[in-house]
C-alpha positions, 0 to 999 in steps of 0.5 A: 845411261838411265842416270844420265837421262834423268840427269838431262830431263832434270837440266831440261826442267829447270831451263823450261821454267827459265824460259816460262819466267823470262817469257812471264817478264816479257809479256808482263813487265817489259810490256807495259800493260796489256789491257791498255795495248789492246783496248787502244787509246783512252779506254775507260775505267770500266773497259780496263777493269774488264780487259784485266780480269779478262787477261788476269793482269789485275792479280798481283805479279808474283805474291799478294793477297790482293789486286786492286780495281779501278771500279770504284773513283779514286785517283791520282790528285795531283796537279790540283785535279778535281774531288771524285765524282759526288764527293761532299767536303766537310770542312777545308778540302783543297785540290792543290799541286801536290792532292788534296789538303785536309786542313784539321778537322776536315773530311771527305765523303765519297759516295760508292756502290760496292759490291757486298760479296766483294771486300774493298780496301781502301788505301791513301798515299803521300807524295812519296807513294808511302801509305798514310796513317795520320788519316782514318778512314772507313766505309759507313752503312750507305756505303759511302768512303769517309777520309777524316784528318783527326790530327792537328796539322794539315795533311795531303792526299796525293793517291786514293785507291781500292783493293780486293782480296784475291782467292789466295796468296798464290792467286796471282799473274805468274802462278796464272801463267805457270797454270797455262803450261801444267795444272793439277785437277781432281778429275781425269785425266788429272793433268791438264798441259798447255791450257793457254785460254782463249784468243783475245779478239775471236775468242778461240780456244788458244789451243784449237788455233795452234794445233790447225797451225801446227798441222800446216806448218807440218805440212810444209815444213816436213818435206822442205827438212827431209828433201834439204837433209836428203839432197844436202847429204848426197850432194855433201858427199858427192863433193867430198869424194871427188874433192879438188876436181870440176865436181867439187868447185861447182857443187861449192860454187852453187852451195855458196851462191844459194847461201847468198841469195836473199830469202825474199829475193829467191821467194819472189823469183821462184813465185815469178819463174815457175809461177807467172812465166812457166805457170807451173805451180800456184802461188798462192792457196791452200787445201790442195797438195799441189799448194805446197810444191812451189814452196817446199821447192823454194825451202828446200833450194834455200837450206841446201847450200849451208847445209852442204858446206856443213856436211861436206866438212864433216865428211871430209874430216871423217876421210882422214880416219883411218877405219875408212883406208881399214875398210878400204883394205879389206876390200869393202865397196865404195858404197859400203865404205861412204854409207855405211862406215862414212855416214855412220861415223858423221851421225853425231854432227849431222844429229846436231844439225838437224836438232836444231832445225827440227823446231822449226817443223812445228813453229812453220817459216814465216816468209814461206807462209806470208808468201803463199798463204799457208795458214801455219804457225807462222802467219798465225804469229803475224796475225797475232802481232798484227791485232796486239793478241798477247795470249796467242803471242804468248802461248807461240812464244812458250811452245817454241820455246819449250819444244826447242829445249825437248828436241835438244832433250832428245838429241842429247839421248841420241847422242849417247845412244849413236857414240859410247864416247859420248855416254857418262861413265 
């Protein structure tokens, strides 16, 4: 049992790390750049620059001793575009469609205010993004960037660009991210897990926000699991026992028309019926028990109808088994025959269903939060989708993601503890 954990814990990293590498590809490959998404239209240079060092997108993706930096003027020249700002040609400097043309002889001074405490590179590239080595350059005591064509032919310029030295090889986007779910630090505790910064427009700490969210999708969302679980079981098995007759037919009758129903449809009713026409719960609030009645109410009407279809397949597959006509014989009631051998026996697949609802506890219902202003982490995620706040989509993302593979974790030992079948020889 012990080696199976283990094997099942090992299986759960490697899928962990998986969903932290697909989710580091997603928010900074597929994305585009964030800095730009959250500063809008035209920010400056000087904005982006902040907004990456700020985000850690100016590090290099996986592997790199150095990141560059737009603080200093250099650019794309193609499409004949003008000389950087204060640049003094000497000799043939032409701005054409394809850069800047040093004619032989020629060189450009640049004017710049580096950084002393900060090391700058400075790199020029062709037409074909390659770097070029038939031009020297070199930063001279008035720290001004000098480009010479010491060769005998024209060449062009088409990029110029600057890097900085990063802290390390390992100083870069992915190790960043991998940082923000686990770090090592000398001082205790010595572990620090889901460190995912701060908010990017209030400036909260990401994880104050996910746990004030986290309590409130609780809230709510642990008795809509527990009332749909509960009234799914009992109504399931009702139906099984009395398959084929009124009983039954009417219990699949509603399973199915629940089923049907639109989730906003059923929302807006429930808010109509027993909100504005028979006034009986508010539709709208939070910090008061009485909040969570309409909503749980509206959950928990929603999940029944699969959920009994689920379950009284299950206990009608288990009816057929022949330890229930053994219990039967023996004289047992039929309270212990149906809660006691029946349910047991049908634990495995009701486990599997609920461990695949059970995430959804902690990450809240979207439509049920939206709906009536409950504060969870769902709306959080509208929120954040909203104002393009990539740290807290991110950090939602990463523990959804990461709590789903837990549960299924704890499932599987479950599984192996409620069914010797299922346990590894």
């Amino acid at each position: 049992m012990l080696r199976y954990i283990l094997r099942r814990s090992a299986y759960s990293i490697l899928i962990m790390f998986g969903v932290l590498l697909l989710t580091f590809l997603l928010f900074r490959v597929a994305a585009g750049d964030p800095a730009a998404a959250v500063l809008g239209k035209n920010p400056s240079a000087e904005e982006l620059e902040l907004m990456r060092n700020k985000l850690g997108t100016s590090k290099p993706l996986l592997f790199g001793n150095s990141r560059p930096t737009l603080r200093y003027p250099g650019g794309d020249f193609a499409g004949e575009k003008p000389l950087p700002k204060g640049a003094t040609p000497c000799g043939s400097v032409k701005c054409t469609e394809e850069g800047l043309v040093f004619a032989p002889g020629s060189s450009l001074k640049i004017p710049q205010e580096f950084d002393a405490a900060e090391p700058v590179t400075v790199h020029l590239e062709d037409s074909d993004g390659e770097k070029m080595e038939d031009l020297s350059q070199h930063i001279d005591d008035k720290q001004n960037v000098i480009i010479a064509n010491k060769t005998g032919n024209p060449v062009t310029v088409r990029k110029i660009h600057y890097t900085v030295p990063t802290k390390g090889f390992f100083d870069t986007q992915f190790f960043d991210a991998f940082k923000e779910v686990i770090s090592f630090q000398k001082t205790f505790p010595y572990v620090r897990i889901f460190n995912f910064g701060e908010t990017l427009l209030t400036r909260e700490p990401i994880n104050e926000v996910l746990m004030r969210g986290m309590a409130a999708s609780l809230c709510l969302m642990i008795p809509v699991f527990l009332g749909e679980l509960i009234v799914g079981i009992v109504l399931a098995m009702l139906s099984a026992v009395f398959r084929g007759t009124w009983i039954d037919r009417s219990l699949m009758f509603l399973s199915v028309a629940g089923m049907s129903i639109s989730y906003l449809a059923l929302i807006i009713a429930c808010q109509w019926f027993f909100g504005y026409w028979l006034n009986w719960f508010p539709v709208w609030g939070w910090g008061e028990p009485r909040h969570l009645f309409l909503p749980v109410l509206v959950g928990i009407i929603s999940g029944t109808g699969g959920g009994v279809r689920f379950y009284r397949t299950v206990f009608l597959n288990e009816m057929n088994k022949e330890y229930l006509r053994t219990a039967v014989a023996k004289g047992c009631g039929s309270t212990v025959v149906y809660f006691r051998h029946l349910l047991r026996n049908a634990a495995i697949p009701i486990m599997t269903r609920a461990s695949a609802i059970l995430p959804f506890l902690f990450t809240g219902s979207l439509l049920l939060e939206s709906f009536f202003g409950i504060p969870g982490l769902g709306s959080k995620g509208v929120d954040a989708l909203n104002s393009s706040d990539l740290q807290l989509l991110k950090a939602l993302v990463i523990l959804g993601s990461f709590l789903f593979v837990f549960i299924n974790l704890i499932a599987d030992v479950l599984y192996a503890w409620a069914d010797p079948r299922v346990r590894p020889e």
